[in-house]
C-alpha positions in Angstrom: 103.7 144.2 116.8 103.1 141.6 119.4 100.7 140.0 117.3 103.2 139.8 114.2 105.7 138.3 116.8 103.4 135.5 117.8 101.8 134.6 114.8 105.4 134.5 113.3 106.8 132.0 116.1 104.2 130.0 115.7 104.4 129.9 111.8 108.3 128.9 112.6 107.8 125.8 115.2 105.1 124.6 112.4 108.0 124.5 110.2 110.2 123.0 111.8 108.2 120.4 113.0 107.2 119.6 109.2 111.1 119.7 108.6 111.7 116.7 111.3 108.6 114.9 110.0 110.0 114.5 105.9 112.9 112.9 106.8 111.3 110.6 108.8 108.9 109.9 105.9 111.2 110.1 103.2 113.2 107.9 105.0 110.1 105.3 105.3 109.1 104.9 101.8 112.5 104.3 100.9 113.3 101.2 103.1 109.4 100.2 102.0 110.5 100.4 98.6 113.8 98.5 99.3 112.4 95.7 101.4 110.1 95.4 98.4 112.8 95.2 95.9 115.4 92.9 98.3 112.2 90.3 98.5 111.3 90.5 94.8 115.1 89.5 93.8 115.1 87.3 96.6 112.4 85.2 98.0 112.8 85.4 101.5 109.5 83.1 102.8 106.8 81.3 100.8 104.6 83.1 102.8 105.8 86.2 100.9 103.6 85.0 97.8 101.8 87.7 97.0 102.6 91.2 96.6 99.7 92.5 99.2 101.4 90.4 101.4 105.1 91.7 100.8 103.2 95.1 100.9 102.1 94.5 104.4 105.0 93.3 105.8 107.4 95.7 104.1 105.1 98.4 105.3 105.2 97.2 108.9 109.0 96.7 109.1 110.1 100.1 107.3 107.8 101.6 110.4 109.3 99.8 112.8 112.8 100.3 112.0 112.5 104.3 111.3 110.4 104.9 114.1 113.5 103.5 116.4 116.1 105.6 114.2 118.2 109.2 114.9 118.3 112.3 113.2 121.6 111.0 111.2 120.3 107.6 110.5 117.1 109.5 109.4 119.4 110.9 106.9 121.7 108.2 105.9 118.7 106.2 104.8 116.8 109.1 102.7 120.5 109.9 100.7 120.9 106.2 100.1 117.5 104.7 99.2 117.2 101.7 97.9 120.5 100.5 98.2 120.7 100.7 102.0 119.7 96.9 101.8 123.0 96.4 100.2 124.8 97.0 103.4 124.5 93.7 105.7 124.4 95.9 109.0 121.1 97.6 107.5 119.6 94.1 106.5 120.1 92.7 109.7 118.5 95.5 111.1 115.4 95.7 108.9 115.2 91.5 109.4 114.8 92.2 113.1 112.3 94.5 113.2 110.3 92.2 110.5 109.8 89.2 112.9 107.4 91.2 114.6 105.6 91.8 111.4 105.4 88.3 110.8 101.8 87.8 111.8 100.8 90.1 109.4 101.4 87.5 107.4 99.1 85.0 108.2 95.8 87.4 108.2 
């Protein structure tokens, strides 16, 4: 009976740890996938000339910016998708976490 116990709170805390981490990813891909779009419809820098390079920065900034965000951001982000870029507050925000993933630009 013990055993059953245990074995079920641990199967639990596995889940909800998976639960907190696909937001979190979710919510990654789809400011990737919206810095990606936002550049392609707007050429931000020439050094953006290439799409491993947009890939690389994009990548770096969408980690950036969700690794600093809340539960409810998390979520705002995920329902939204793409058009989270539409909003100025969120472009500001994903512009300032992308000057630090400026030098992955010039590799």
């Amino acid at each position: 009976m013990v055993k059953r116990l245990l074995i079920l709170l641990a199967a639990s805390s596995l889940l909800a740890g998976c639960a907190t981490l696909a937001p979190r990813q979710l919510a990654q891909d789809r400011l990737n996938d919206a810095c990606r779009s936002k550049i392609a419809s707007t050429p931000l820098l020439p050094l953006l000339s290439s799409q491993s390079k947009i890939n690389g920065y994009c990548s770096c900034a969408s980690d950036k910016l969700v690794s600093g965000l809340s539960n409810s951001e998390l979520l705002e982000v995920s329902a939204k998708g793409k058009d989270i870029l539409a909003e100025p507050a969120w472009q500001g925000r994903l512009l300032n976490v992308g000057l630090q993933c400026l030098n992955t630009l010039v590799r």
